[in-house]
C-alpha positions as CSV (number, residue, x, y, z in Angstrom):
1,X,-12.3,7.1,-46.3
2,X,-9.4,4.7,-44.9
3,X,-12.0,2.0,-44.7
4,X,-12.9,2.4,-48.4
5,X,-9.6,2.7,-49.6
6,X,-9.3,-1.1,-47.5
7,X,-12.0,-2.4,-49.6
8,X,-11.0,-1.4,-53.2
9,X,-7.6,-3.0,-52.4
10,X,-8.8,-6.6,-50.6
11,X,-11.3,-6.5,-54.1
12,X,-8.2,-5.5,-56.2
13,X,-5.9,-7.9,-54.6
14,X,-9.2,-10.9,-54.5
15,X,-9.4,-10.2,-58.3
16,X,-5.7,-10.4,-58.8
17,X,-5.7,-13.6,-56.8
18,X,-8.3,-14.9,-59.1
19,X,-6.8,-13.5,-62.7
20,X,-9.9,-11.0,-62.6
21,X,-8.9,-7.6,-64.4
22,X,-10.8,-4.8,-63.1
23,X,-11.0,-1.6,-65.3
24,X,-11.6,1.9,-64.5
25,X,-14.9,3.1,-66.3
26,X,-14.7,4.6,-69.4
27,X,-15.8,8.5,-68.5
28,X,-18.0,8.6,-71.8
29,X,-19.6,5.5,-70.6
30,X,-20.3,7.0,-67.2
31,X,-22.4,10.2,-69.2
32,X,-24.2,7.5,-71.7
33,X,-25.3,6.0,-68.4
34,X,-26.2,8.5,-66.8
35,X,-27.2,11.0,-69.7
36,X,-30.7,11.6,-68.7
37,X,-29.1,13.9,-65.3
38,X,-26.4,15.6,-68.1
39,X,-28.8,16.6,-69.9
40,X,-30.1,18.3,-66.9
41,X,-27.3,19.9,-66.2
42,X,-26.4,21.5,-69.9
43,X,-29.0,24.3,-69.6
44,X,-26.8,25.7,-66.7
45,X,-23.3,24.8,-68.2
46,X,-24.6,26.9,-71.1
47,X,-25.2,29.9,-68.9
48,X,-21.7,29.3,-66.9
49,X,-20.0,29.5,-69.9
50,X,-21.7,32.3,-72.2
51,X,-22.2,34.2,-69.5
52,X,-19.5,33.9,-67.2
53,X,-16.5,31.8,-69.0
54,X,-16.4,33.4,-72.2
55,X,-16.8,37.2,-71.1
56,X,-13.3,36.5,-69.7
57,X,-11.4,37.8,-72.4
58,X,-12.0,41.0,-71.7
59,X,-10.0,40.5,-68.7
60,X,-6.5,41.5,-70.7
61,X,-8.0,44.8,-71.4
62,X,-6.6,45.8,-67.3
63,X,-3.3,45.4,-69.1
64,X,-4.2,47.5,-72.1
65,X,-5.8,51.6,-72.7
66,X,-8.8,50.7,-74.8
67,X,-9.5,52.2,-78.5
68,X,-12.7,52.4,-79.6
69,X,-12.0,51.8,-83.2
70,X,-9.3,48.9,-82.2
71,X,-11.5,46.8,-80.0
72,X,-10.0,45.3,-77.0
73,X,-7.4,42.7,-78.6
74,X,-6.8,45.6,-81.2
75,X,-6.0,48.4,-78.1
76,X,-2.3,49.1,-77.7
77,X,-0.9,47.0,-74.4
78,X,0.4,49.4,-71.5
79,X,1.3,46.5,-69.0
80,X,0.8,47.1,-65.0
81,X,0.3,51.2,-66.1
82,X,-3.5,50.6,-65.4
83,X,-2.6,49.4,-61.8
84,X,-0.2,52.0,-61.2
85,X,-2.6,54.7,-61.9
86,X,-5.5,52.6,-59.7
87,X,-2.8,53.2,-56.5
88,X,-2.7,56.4,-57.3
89,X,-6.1,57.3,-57.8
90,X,-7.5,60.1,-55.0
91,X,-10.8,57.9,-54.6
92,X,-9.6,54.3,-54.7
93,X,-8.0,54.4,-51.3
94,X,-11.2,55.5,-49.4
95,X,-13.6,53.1,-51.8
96,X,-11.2,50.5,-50.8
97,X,-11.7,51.0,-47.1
98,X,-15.3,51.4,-47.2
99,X,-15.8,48.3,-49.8
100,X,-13.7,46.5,-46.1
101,X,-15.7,47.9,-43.6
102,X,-18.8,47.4,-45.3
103,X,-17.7,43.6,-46.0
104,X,-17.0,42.7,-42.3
105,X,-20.2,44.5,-40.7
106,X,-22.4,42.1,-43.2
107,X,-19.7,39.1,-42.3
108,X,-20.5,39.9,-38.1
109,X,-24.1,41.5,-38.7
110,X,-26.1,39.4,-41.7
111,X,-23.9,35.9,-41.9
112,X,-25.0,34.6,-38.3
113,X,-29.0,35.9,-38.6
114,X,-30.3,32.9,-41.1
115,X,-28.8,30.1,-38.9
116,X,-30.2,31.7,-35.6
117,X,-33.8,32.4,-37.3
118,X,-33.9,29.2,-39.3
119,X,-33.0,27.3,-35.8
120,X,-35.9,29.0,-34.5
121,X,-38.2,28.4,-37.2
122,X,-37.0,24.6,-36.6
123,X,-38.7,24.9,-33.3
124,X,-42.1,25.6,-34.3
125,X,-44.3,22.9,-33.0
126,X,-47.4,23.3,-35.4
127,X,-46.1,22.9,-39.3
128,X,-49.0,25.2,-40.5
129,X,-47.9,28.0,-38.8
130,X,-43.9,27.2,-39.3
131,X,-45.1,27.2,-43.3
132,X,-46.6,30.6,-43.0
133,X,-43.7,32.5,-40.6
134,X,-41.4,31.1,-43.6
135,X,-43.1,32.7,-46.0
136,X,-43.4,35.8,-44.5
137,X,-39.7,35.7,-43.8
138,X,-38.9,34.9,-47.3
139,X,-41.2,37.2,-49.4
140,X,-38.8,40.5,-49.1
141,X,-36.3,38.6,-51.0
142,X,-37.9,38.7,-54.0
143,X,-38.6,42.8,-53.7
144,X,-36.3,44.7,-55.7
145,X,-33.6,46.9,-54.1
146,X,-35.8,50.0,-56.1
147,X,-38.9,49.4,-54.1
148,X,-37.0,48.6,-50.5
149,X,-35.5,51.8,-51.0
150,X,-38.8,53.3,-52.1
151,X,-40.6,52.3,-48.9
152,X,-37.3,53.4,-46.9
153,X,-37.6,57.0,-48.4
154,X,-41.5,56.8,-47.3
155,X,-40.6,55.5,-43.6
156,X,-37.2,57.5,-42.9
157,X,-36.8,60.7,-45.1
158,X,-37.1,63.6,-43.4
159,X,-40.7,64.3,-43.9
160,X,-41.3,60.4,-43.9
161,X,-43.6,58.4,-41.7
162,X,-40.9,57.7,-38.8
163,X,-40.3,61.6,-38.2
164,X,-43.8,63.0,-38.1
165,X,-44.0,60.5,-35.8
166,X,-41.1,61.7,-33.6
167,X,-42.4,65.2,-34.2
168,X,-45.7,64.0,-33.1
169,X,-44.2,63.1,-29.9
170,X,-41.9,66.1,-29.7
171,X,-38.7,64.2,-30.2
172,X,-35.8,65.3,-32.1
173,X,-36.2,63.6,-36.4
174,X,-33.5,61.8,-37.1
175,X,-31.9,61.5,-40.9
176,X,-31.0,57.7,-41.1
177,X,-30.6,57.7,-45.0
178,X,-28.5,60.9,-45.4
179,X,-26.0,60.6,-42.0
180,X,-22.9,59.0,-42.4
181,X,-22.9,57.7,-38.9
182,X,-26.7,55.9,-39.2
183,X,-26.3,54.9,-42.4
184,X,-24.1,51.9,-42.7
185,X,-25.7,50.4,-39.8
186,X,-29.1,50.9,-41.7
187,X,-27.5,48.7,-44.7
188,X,-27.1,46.3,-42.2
189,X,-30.8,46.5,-41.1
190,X,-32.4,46.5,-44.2
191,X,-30.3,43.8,-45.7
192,X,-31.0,41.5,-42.7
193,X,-34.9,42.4,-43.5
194,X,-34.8,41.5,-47.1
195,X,-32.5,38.7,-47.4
196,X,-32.2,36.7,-43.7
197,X,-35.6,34.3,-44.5
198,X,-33.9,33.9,-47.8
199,X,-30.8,32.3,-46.6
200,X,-32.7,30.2,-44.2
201,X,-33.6,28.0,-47.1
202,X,-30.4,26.2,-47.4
203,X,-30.0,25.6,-43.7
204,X,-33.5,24.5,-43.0
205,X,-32.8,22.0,-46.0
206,X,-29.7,20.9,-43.8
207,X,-32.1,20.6,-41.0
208,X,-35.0,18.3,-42.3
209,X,-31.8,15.7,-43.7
210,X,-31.5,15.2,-39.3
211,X,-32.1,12.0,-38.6
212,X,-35.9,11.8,-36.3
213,X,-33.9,8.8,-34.2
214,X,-31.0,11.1,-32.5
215,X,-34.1,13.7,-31.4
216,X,-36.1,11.0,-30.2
217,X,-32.8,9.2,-28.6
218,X,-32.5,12.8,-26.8
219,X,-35.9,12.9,-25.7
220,X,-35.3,9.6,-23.9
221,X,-32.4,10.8,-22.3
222,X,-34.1,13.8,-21.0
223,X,-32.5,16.4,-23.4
224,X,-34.4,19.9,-23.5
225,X,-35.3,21.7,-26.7
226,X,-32.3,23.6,-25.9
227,X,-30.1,20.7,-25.5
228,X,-31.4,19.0,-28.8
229,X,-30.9,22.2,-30.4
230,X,-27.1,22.4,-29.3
231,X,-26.2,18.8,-29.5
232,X,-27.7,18.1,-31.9
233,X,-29.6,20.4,-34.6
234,X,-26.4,22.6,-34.3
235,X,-23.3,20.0,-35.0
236,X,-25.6,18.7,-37.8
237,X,-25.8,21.7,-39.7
238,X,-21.9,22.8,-38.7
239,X,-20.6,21.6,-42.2
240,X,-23.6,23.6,-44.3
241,X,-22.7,27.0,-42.0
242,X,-19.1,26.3,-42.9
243,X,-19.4,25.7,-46.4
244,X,-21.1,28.7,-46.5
245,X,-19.1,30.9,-44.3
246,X,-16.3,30.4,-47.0
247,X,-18.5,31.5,-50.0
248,X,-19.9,34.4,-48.0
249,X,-15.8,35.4,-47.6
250,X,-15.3,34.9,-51.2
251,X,-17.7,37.6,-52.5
252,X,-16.8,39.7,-50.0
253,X,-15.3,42.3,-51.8
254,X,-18.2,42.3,-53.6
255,X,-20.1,44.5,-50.8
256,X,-24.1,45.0,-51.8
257,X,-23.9,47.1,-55.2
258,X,-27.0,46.4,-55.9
259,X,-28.2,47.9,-52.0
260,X,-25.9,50.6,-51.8
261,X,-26.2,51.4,-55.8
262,X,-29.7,52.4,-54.9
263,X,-29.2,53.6,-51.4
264,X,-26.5,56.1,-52.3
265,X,-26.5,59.6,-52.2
266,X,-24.1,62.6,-52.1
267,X,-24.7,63.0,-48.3
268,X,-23.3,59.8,-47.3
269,X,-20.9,59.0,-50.2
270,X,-17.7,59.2,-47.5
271,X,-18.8,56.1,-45.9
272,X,-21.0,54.2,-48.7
273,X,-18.7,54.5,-51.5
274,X,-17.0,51.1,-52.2
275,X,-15.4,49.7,-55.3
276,X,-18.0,48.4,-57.6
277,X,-20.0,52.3,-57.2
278,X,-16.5,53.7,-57.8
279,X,-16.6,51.4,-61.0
280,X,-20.0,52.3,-62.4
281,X,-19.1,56.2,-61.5
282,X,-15.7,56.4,-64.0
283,X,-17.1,54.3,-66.5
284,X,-20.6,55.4,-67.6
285,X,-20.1,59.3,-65.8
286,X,-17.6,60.7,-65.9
287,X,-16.1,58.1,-68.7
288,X,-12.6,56.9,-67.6
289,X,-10.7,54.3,-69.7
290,X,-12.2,51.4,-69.9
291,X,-8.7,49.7,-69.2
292,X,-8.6,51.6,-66.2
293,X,-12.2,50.4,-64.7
294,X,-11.2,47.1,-66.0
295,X,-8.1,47.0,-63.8
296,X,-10.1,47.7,-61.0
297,X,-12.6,45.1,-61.1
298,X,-10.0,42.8,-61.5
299,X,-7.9,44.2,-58.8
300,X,-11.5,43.1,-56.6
301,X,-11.6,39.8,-57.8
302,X,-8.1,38.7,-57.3
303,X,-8.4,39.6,-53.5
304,X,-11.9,37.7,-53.6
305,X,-10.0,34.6,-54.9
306,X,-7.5,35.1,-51.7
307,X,-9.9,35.3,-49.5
308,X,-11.8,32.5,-50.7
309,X,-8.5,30.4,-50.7
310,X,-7.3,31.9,-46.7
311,X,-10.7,31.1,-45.5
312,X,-11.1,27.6,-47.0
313,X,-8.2,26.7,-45.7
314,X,-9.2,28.1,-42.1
315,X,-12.6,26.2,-42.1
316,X,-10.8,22.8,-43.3
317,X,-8.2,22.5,-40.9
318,X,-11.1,23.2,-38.1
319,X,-14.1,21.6,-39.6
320,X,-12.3,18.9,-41.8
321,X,-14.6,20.1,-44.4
322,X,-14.2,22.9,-47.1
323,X,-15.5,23.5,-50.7
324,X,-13.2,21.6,-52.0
């Protein structure tokens, strides 16, 4: 950067010397120029900004009590009452500390398992076979949470395949989707299944950008695959992980609705309940205020945004490197 910075001013000061203006360039001319890669990019600035931009508005409706006939910028404004009453709220306080909980096992358990399998996969000598353990890795991705939970009721139910088994062998059944002690460390599990070759994507990509020469200067100098691995593979890809590691801690309040919206049941609601299942409960069953709800998912998103901003600053001052 400093050595840049050298250059544009010995040009700067050259061209000064010389009676040579040098302008800035004109933005517009910048996307004329390069209009072909805008026009790209306007399919997914469309999506950004119906779908995520302008739904915004309805963000003020955490500071009203909605009226159905009034609309939200018609409903009467009731300030920070909405936030009051979320503080006070007999379930928010244990959907709160289970939306936590739930956050930092996938942080420790799910963040590391992409970067140690896709390091692995890197190892595979014969490409054919490193192509096909990748695509076996990958395809539960692309299952939806409905049917993983449908082949989980088949395998650990109580008269699923796992306990005839154990009956079979005249051990005790156990009850991993209805007992609030097995049943946030089987999130875990079946997240890690579904999604791990999935997020190996992004670091592999990091991987193949390695240059060959620093492997084959490490071969020279007698490195192992181990060595390579940690001195070199591993520092490459330290700035990806990072990046990463901060978005991870940015949706962490965000917990797996999807997983646990499916997963869920009366039997283990002490420890599976988290914010965004507390959400969908007041709002479309028992039918809370909207206003209410609304509070709450904004609540969630402001401590998102602090994360996001604590851990960014974390990963900067050690890695010199954050997302922005």
């Amino acid at each position: 950067m400093a050595r840049k910075m050298r250059e544009k001013e010995l040009m700067a000061a050259a061209a000064a010397e010389h009676g040579i203006v040098i302008r800035k360039p004109n933005i517009w001319n910048r996307v004329l120029q390069y209009k072909f890669m805008y026009l790209l990019f306007l399919p997914l600035l469309v999506y950004y900004v119906i779908f995520c931009y302008a739904p915004m508005y309805g963000v003020i409706l955490a500071f009203k009590t909605y009226d159905f006939g009034a609309g939200i910028m018609g409903s009467p404004w009731i300030g920070l009452e909405n936030f009051r009453q979320l503080l006070d709220h007999p379930e928010f306080a244990g959907a709160f500390a289970n939306t936590l909980i739930i956050s930092c096992g996938r942080l420790i358990f799910e963040f590391p398992i992409p970067i140690v399998l896709a390091l692995f996969i890197n190892e595979i000598r014969g490409s054919g076979y490193k192509r096909v353990m990748q695509t076996i890795y990958t395809f539960p991705h692309f299952l939806s949470w409905v049917i993983v939970y449908g082949l989980a009721f088949n395998l650990f139910s109580h008269d699923g395949i796992f306990n005839q088994l154990m009956d079979l062998m005249g051990l005790p059944s156990t009850q991993l989707l209805q007992s609030p002690k097995t049943f946030r460390a089987f999130l875990f599990m079946s997240d890690n299944w579904k999604e791990m070759g999935y997020g190996t994507i992004i670091y592999l990509a990091a991987i193949t950008g390695i240059s060959p020469e620093l492997y084959e200067a490490g071969k020279i100098d007698g490195a192992s695959r181990w060595q390579l691995m940690g001195y070199i593979t591993w520092p490459s890809i330290k700035p990806t992980v990072a990046i990463m590691l901060v978005l991870t801690v940015a949706g962490m309040m965000n917990a797996g609705f999807d997983q646990i919206f499916n997963m869920d049941n009366a039997a283990v609601r002490s420890v599976s309940d988290i914010i965004d299942t507390l959400v969908f409960r007041l709002t479309f069953v028992t039918g809370s205020d909207f206003g209410f709800t609304t509070a709450m998912g904004l609540f969630k998103s402001v401590i998102n945004l602090i994360l996001m901003l604590i851990a960014n600053k974390i990963v900067k001052n050690l890695t010199g490197r954050g997302i922005y």
